[in-house]
C-alpha positions in Angstrom: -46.2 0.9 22.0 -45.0 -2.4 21.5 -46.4 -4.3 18.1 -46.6 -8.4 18.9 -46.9 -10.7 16.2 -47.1 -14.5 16.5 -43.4 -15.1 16.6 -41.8 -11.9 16.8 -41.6 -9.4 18.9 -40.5 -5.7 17.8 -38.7 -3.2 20.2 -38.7 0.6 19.6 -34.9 1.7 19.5 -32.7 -1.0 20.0 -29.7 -1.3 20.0 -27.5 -3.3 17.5 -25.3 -5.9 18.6 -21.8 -4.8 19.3 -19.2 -5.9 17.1 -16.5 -8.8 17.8 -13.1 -7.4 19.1 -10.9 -6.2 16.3 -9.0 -9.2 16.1 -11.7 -11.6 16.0 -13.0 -9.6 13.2 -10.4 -11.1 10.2 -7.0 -10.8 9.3 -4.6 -8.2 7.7 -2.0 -9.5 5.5 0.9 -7.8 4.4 2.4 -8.6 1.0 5.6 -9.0 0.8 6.5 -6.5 -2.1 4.9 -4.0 0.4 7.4 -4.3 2.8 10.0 -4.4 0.6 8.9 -1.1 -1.0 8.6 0.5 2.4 12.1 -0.5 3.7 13.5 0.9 0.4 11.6 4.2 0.6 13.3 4.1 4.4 16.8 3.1 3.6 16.6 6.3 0.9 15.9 8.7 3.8 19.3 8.2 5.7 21.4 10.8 4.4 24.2 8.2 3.6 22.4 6.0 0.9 22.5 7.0 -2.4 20.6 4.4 -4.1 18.2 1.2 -2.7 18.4 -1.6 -5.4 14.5 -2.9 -5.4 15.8 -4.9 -8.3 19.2 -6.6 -8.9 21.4 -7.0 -11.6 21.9 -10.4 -13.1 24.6 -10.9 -10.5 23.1 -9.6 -7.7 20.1 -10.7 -5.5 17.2 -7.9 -5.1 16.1 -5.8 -2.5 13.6 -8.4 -0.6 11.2 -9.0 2.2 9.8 -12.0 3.4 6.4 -11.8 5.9 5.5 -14.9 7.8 3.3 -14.6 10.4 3.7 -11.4 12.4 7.3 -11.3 11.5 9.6 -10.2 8.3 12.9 -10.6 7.4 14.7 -8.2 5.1 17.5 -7.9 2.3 18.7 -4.4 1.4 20.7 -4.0 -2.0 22.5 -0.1 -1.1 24.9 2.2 -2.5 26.7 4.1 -0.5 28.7 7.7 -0.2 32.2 7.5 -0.4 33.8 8.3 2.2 31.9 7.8 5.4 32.7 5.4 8.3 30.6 2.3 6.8 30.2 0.6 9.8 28.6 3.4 12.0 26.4 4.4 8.5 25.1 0.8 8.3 24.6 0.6 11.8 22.3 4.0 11.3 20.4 2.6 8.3 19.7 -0.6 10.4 18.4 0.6 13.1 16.0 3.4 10.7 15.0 1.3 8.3 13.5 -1.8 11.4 12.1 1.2 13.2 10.0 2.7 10.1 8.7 -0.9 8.5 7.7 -1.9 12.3 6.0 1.3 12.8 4.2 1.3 9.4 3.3 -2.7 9.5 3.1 -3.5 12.9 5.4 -6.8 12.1 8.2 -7.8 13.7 11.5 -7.0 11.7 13.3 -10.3 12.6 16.1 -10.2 10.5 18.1 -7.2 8.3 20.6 -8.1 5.8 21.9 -5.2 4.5 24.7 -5.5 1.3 26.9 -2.5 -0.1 27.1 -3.0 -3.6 28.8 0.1 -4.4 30.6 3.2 -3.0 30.6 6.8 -5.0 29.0 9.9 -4.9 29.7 12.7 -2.1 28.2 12.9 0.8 27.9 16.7 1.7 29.2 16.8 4.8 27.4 19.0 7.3 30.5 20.9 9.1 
């Protein structure tokens, strides 16, 4: 039975509205720090990086990320092992560390600069 009131009418069991599309309901923001912190973690799991610089030395830039939009741009501070073939190694972490901070942001990695600051350490070599 259905209750009427001057004014108002009451139905039994509606529904609720449905809610707006995800993206009409806000925005996500990234922080830039974030990033940075989640290409480090990812440059640390190639096998070929021994240490991710999140901060630099007074002559040296830090590890940084930059999010504008739906886009980031990167800056990697690494040490290396000594000796590996730098060029393929580099070419590895590149392509890793884009691949993980796209998957886990969702942002387009525009832009990876990746500096060697040092070269030591062993790399155990697998055979």
């Amino acid at each position: 039975m259905t209750a009427v009131t001057p004014g108002r009418v009451t139905v039994p069991a509606q529904r609720p509205a449905p809610l707006p599309a995800p993206e009409r309901r806000g925005r996500t923001e990234i922080a830039d720090r974030a990033v940075a912190k989640i290409a480090c973690c990812a440059a640390k799991e190639v096998p070929e990086v021994r240490d991710v610089r999140v901060g630099g030395s007074p002559w040296t830039r830090p590890s940084t990320a930059r999010v504008r939009d739906d886009r980031a741009t990167l800056r990697l501070n690494v040490s290396m092992a000594y000796p590996i073939p730098l060029h393929a190694a580099v070419t590895r972490l590149r392509d890793h560390v884009i691949r993980r901070v796209e998957l886990q942001t969702g942002l387009e990695v525009r832009r990876l600069d990746i500096v060697v600051t040092e070269l030591g350490g062993d790399l155990a070599w697998g055979g």
